[in-house]
N, C-alpha and C positions, 0 to 999 in steps of 0.2 A: 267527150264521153267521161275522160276522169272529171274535169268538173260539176259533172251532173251528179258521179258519184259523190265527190266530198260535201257535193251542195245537201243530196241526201241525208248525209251521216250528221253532217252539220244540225241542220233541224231535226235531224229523229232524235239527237245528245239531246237538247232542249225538251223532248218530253219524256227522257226516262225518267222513272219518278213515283210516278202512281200506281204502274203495274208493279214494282216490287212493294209495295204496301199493301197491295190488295195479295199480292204469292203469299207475303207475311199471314194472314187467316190460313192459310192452305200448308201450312208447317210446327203447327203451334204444338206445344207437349201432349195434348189429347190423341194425336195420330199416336205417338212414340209405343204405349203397350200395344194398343191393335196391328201396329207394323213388326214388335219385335215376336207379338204371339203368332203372327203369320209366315213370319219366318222359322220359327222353332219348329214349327210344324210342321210346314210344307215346305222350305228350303227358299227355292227364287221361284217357284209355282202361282205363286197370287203377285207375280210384278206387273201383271196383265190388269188387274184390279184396279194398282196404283194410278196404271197409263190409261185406262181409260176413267176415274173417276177423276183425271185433271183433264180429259177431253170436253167431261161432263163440264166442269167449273171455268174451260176456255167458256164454251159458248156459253153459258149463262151469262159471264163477265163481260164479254162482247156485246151482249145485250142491253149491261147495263152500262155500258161506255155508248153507246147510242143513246139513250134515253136520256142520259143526265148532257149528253154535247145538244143534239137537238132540240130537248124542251127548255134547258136550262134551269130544270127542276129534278133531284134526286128523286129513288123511288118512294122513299116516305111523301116527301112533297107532292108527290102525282098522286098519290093517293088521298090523301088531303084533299086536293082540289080534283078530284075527277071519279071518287068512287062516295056512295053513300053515307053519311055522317055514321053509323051502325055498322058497318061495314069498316070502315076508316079507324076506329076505335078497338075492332076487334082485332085489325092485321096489327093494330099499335100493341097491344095486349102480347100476343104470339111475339110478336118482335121483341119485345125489351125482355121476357122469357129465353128469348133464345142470345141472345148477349148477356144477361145472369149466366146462362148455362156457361155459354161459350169464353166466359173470363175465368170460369170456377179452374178451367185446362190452365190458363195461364197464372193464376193465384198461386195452384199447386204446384205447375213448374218450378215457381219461380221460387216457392217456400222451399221444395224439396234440397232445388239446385244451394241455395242459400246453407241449407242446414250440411249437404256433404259439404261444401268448398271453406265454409266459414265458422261450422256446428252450431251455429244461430237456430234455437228450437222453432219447431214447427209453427208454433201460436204466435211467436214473435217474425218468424218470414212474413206470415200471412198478414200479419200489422205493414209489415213495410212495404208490403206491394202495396199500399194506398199512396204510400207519402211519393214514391219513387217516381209510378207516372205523371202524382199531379204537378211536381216540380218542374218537370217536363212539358206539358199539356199545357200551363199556363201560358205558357210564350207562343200556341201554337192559333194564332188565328186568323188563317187564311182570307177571309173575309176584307178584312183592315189590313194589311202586311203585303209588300211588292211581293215580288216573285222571286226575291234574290232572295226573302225570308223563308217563303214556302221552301224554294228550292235546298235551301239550309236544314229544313226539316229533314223533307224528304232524305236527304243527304246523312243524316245521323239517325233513323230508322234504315237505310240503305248500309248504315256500316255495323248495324246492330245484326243485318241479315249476312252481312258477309261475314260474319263473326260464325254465325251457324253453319253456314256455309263449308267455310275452312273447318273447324272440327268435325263435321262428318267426313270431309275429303280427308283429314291424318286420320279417321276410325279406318276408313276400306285402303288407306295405305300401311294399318295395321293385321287386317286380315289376309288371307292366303284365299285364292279362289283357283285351283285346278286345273277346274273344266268349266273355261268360260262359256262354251257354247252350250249349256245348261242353262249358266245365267242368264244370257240374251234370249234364249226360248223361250223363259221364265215371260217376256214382256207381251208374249204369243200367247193369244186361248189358250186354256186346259181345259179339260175336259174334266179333273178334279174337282173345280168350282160349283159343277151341276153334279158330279156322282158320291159327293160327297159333303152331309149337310154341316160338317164343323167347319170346311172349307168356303163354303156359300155364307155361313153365317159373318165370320173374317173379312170377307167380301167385300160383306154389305158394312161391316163396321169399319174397313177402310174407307167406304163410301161416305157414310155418314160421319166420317173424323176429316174429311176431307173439304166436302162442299159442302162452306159455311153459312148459314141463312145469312148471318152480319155481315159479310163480303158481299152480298149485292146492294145493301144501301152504300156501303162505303165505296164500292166501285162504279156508281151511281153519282158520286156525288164530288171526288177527289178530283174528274177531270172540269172542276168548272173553271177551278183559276188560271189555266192558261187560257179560256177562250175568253174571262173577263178583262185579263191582260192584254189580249188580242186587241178587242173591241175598246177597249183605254186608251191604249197608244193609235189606234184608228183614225174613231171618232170622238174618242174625249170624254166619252161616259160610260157606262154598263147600264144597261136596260136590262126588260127582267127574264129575256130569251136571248142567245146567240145570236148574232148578225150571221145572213148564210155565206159570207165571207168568213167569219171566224170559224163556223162548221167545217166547210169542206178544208181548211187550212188545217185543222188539227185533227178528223174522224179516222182517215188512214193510218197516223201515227198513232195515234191514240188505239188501236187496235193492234198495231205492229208489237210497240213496246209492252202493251199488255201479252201478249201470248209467247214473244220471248220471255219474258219475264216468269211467266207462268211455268213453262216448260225447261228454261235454263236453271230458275230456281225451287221450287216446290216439287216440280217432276222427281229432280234431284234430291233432293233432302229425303222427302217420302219413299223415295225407292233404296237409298243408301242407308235407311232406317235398317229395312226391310231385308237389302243382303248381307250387312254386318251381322244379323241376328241370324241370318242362313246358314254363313259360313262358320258361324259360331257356334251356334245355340239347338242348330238343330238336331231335334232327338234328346232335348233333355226334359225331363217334364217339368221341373221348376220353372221354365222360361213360359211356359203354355200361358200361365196366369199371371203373369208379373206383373207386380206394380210399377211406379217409376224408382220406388228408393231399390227395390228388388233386383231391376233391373242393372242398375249400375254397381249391384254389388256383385251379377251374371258376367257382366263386363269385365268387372277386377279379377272374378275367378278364373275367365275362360280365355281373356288376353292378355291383360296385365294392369297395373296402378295406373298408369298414363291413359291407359283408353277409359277405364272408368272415370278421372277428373278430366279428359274431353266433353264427356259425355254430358257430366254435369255441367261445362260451360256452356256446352248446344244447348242443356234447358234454360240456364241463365240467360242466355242469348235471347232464345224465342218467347221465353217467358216473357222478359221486357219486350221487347217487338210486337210480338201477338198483345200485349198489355195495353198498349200506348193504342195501337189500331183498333183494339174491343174498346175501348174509352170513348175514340172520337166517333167511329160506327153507335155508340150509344146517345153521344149527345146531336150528329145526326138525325136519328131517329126519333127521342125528344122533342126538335124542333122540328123536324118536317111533320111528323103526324100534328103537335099538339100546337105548334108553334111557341115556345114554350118561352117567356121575356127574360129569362134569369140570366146571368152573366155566364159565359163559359165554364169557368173554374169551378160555380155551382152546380153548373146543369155536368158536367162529368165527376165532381166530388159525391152527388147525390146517387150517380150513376154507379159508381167506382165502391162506397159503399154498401149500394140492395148487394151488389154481386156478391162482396166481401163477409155480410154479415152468416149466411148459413155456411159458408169454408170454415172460418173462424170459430162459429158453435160447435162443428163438426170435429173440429181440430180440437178443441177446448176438451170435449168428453167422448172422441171415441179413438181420437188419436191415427198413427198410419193407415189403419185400418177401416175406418169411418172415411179417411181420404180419398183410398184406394173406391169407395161403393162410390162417393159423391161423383165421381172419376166417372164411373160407369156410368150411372146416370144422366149425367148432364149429356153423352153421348146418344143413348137415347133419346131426350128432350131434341137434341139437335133433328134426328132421323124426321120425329113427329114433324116437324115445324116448316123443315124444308120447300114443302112442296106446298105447303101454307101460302109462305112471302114470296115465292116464285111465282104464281099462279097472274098477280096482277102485273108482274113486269114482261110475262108473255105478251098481257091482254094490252098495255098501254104501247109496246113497240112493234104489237100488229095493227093499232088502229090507224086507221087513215088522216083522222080530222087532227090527231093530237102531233103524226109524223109528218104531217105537211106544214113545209114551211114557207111564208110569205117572202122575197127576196129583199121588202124593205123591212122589215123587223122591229127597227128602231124609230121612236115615236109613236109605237101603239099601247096602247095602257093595260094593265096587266086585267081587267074586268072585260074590256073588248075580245082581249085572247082569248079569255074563258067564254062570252058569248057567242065568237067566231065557233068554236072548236062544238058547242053543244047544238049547231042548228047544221045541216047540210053545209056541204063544199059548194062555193060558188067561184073557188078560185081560177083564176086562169092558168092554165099548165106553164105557158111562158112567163108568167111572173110568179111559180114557187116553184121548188124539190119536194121532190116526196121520196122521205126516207123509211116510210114503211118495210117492215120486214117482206122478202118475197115468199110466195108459198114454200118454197123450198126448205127454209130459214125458220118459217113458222112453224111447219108440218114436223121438221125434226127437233126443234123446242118445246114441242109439246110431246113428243116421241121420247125425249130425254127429261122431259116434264113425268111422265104417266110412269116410266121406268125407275127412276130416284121413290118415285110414292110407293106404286105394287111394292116392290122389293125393300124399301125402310117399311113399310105398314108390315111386310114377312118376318121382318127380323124383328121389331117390338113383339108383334102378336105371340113368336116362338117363344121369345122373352118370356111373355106373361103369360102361356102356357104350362113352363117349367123348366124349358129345354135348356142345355148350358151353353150358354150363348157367352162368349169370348167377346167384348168389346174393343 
C-alpha cells in the first residue's frame, strides 16, 4: 500500500507545473481593487463570490486540459482546423482583445509596484515591463527544449507565484480577525449579493477579474509537453495527436494538479485579498474606490510600512508572473488561430507591444488617473469576451468525432485525422476511447457557460447605463 502511495506522489511531482501557470491568470493585480473594494464594504460577505468563481475557472480549466491532452491541439488550434474560416478569424479578433486587456492588469501592476519600491516613474515602469518578459521569454520554447528546460521554466514562474504567495500569508499574519466564524461564513451564500445591487455588482467584478478568457488557450495548450515527452521516449517520435497511451498516463494527473493548484493557490490569494481589506478597511470610504497606488497607501495607513512594501511586492510578484503567462497565452493564440511563421521573440515582442502601447499613452497624458480608468476597463472588456472564447471549447470537448480517439494514433497523417473526424464514426469501440464530455459535464458547462454571460452581459449593461458600478 505505501508503495502505491509513494508510486503516486512520485508521478503526480512530475506534472506539477502547468496548473500553477494557468492559477498565475487567476491572481493577477486586476483582481486586487475589486477584492479590496469588496472588502471595505461588505467585510468577508462576498468570500462566497471568490469560491465559487474559482469553481467556475476549475471546470473550465478541466476542460481545457482534456481538449489540448486528447486532440493534441490547443483551443486556438481546434478552432483553426474545425470551425469556419469567418468564424475562426472572429474568435482570433476577441481573443488577442482580450490579452491586450488582460496585460494592461499586469503592465500597471507591475509599473505601479516599480514606482513605490524603486520610485521609478510611471512611464518608465511601463517601458520596462517590455524588456523584463522578453528577457525571460526568449529562452522559453517548449516546442525544441527536453523537459528538464520546460520543467526549469515552469520552476521560476512557480517561485514567482510563491513570492506572492508568501506576501499575502505575512499581510493576514499582519491583521487581527476576532470573529473568525464571521469569516468562514463569509465563503457561504449571502443573501447580500441579491439584496443588494453594489454587492451583486462586486460579484460580478470578482467574476470577471477572475476567469480569464487567456487562461483557456494557455491551459489548452501547456499540457502538451509532457505527453510529447511521453510518446519520445515511447516511440521515438511525436505525431501530431497523443498516443492513447500517453492520454490516459497523463489525463488524471493532469486534472489532479490543476485543481490543487487552482484551489491551494488563487483560491488563496483572491480570498486573502479580500480579508486583509475586511479586517482593515472596512467602513472607510476611501477604500470603496481605490486604485492600486491608493491602495497601498490604505495599507500604510491602516497597518503599518511593512504591509504596505508587501503589498507592493505581491504586485511586483504577480505582475511579472501574470506577464510572462499573458505573453505566451498571446503568442499561443497567434499561432494557433493564424499559424503565424515568425520566430517566438517576434510573435511575443509584437504581442507584448499592441498591449503596451495604449497603457503607456495613457500613462504619458493622463497619468495615475487615466491608469486607474484603463484599469476599469480592461475589466470590462474581459466580462464581454469571456463567454465568447468559451463557447467553442464547450462545443469541441462535447463532440464525438473530435473526442474519440483511435488506439493506434501514430502513423495517421494529420489530413486523414481531419477527414476521419468530418465524415461519421465508423470506429469500433474496442479499438478507440471516447473521451467525450458526459451529459452531466456538458449540461453544467453550459450551465456555468449561460451564468458567467447573463450576469457579465448585467454588470456591462448597468455600466453603460450609468450605475456605479465598482470594478
Amino acid at each position: 500500500m505505501s508503495s502505491r502511495v509513494l508510486y503516486v506522489l512520485q508521478k503526480f511531482a512530475k506534472f506539477i507545473g502547468p496548473g500553477i501557470m494557468v492559477s498565475v491568470a487567476y491572481m493577477d493585480p486586476g483582481n486586487y481593487a475589486t477584492s479590496v473594494s469588496g472588502g471595505a464594504q461588505y467585510k468577508y460577505q462576498l468570500l462566497f463570490s471568490v469560491f465559487i468563481s474559482n469553481i467556475f475557472a476549475v471546470l473550465l480549466q478541466c476542460l481545457c486540459v482534456k481538449l489540448g491532452t486528447v486532440t493534441g491541439h490547443d483551443l486556438a488550434e481546434n478552432c483553426r482546423l474545425h470551425l469556419p474560416k469567418g468564424v475562426n478569424l472572429t474568435l482570433y479578433l476577441f481573443a488577442e482583445i482580450a490579452i491586450i486587456a488582460t496585460d494592461l492588469a499586469e503592465v500597471v501592476g507591475t509599473a505601479v509596484a516599480l514606482q513605490i519600491l524603486f520610485g521609478i516613474p510611471l512611464t518608465w515602469g511601463v517601458i520596462l515591463t517590455v524588456f523584463d518578459v522578453l528577457i525571460i521569454l526568449i529562452f522559453y520554447k517548449p516546442e525544441f527544449q527536453s523537459m528538464k528546460k520546460v520543467r526549469a521554466f515552469e520552476f521560476f514562474v512557480g517561485a514567482l507565484v510563491a513570492g506572492t504567495c508568501a506576501c499575502f500569508l505575512l499581510e493576514l499574519f499582519k491583521i487581527s480577525v476576532p470573529n473568525k466564524g464571521e469569516l468562514f461564513k463569509g465563503f457561504l451564500p449571502s443573501k447580500v449579493i441579491f439584496e443588494e445591487k453594489q454587492a451583486l455588482y462586486i460579484s460580478l467584478g470578482i467574476l470577471g477579474a477572475t476567469v480569464m478568457p487567456h487562461s483557456l488557450y494557455l491551459g489548452s495548450s501547456i499540457v502538451k509537453p509532457r505527453l510529447d515527452d511521453y510518446d519520445k521516449k515511447r516511440y521515438g517520435r511525436v505525431e501530431h495527436r497523443p498516443s492513447i497511451k500517453a492520454i490516459k498516463y497523463s489525463l488524471n494527473y493532469s486534472y489532479a494538479e490543476l485543481i490543487i493548484s487552482l484551489f491551494l493557490i488563487a483560491t488563496f490569494v483572491n480570498s486573502a485579498i479580500l480579508i486583509v481589506s475586511g479586517a482593515t478597511l472596512a467602513g472607510q470610504p476611501e477604500a470603496e474606490d481605490a486604485d492600486l497606488l491608493s491602495i497601498y497607501e490604505l495599507l500604510v495607513h491602516y497597518i503599518s510600512p511593512a504591509a504596505g512594501m508587501i503589498f507592493a511586492l505581491a504586485m511586483l510578484f504577480s505582475g511579472q508572473s501574470a506577464g510572462i503567462i499573458c505573453t505566451i497565452a498571446g503568442q499561443i493564440v497567434s499561432e494557433g488561430f493564424l499559424q503565424w511563421s515568425l520566430p517566438p521573440w517576434a510573435t511575443r515582442l509584437s504581442t507584448r507591444l499592441i498591449s503596451i502601447a495604449p497603457c503607456l499613452f495613457i500613462t504619458m497624458f493622463m497619468g495615475e488617473r487615466g491608469i486607474s480608468k484603463i484599469l476599469n476597463l480592461s475589466q470590462v472588456v474581459l466580462s464581454l469576451i469571456l463567454p465568447i472564447v468559451s463557447a467553442p471549447l464547450i462545443y469541441f470537448t462535447a463532440c464525438n468525432k473530435l473526442m474519440t480517439v483511435p488506439h493506434d494514433t501514430h502513423g495517421i497523417s494529420e489530413e486523414q485525422r481531419v477527414a476521419d473526424e468530418q465524415t461519421p464514426l465508423t470506429f469500433n469501440r474496442k479499438t478507440t476511447t471516447d473521451f467525450t464530455n458526459s451529459s452531466l459535464l456538458t449540461w453544467s458547462s453550459i450551465l456555468v457557460w449561460a451564468t458567467i454571460g447573463s450576469l457579465n452581459l448585467y454588470l456591462v449593461g448597468s455600466f453603460l447605463m450609468g450605475a456605479d458600478v465598482h470594478f
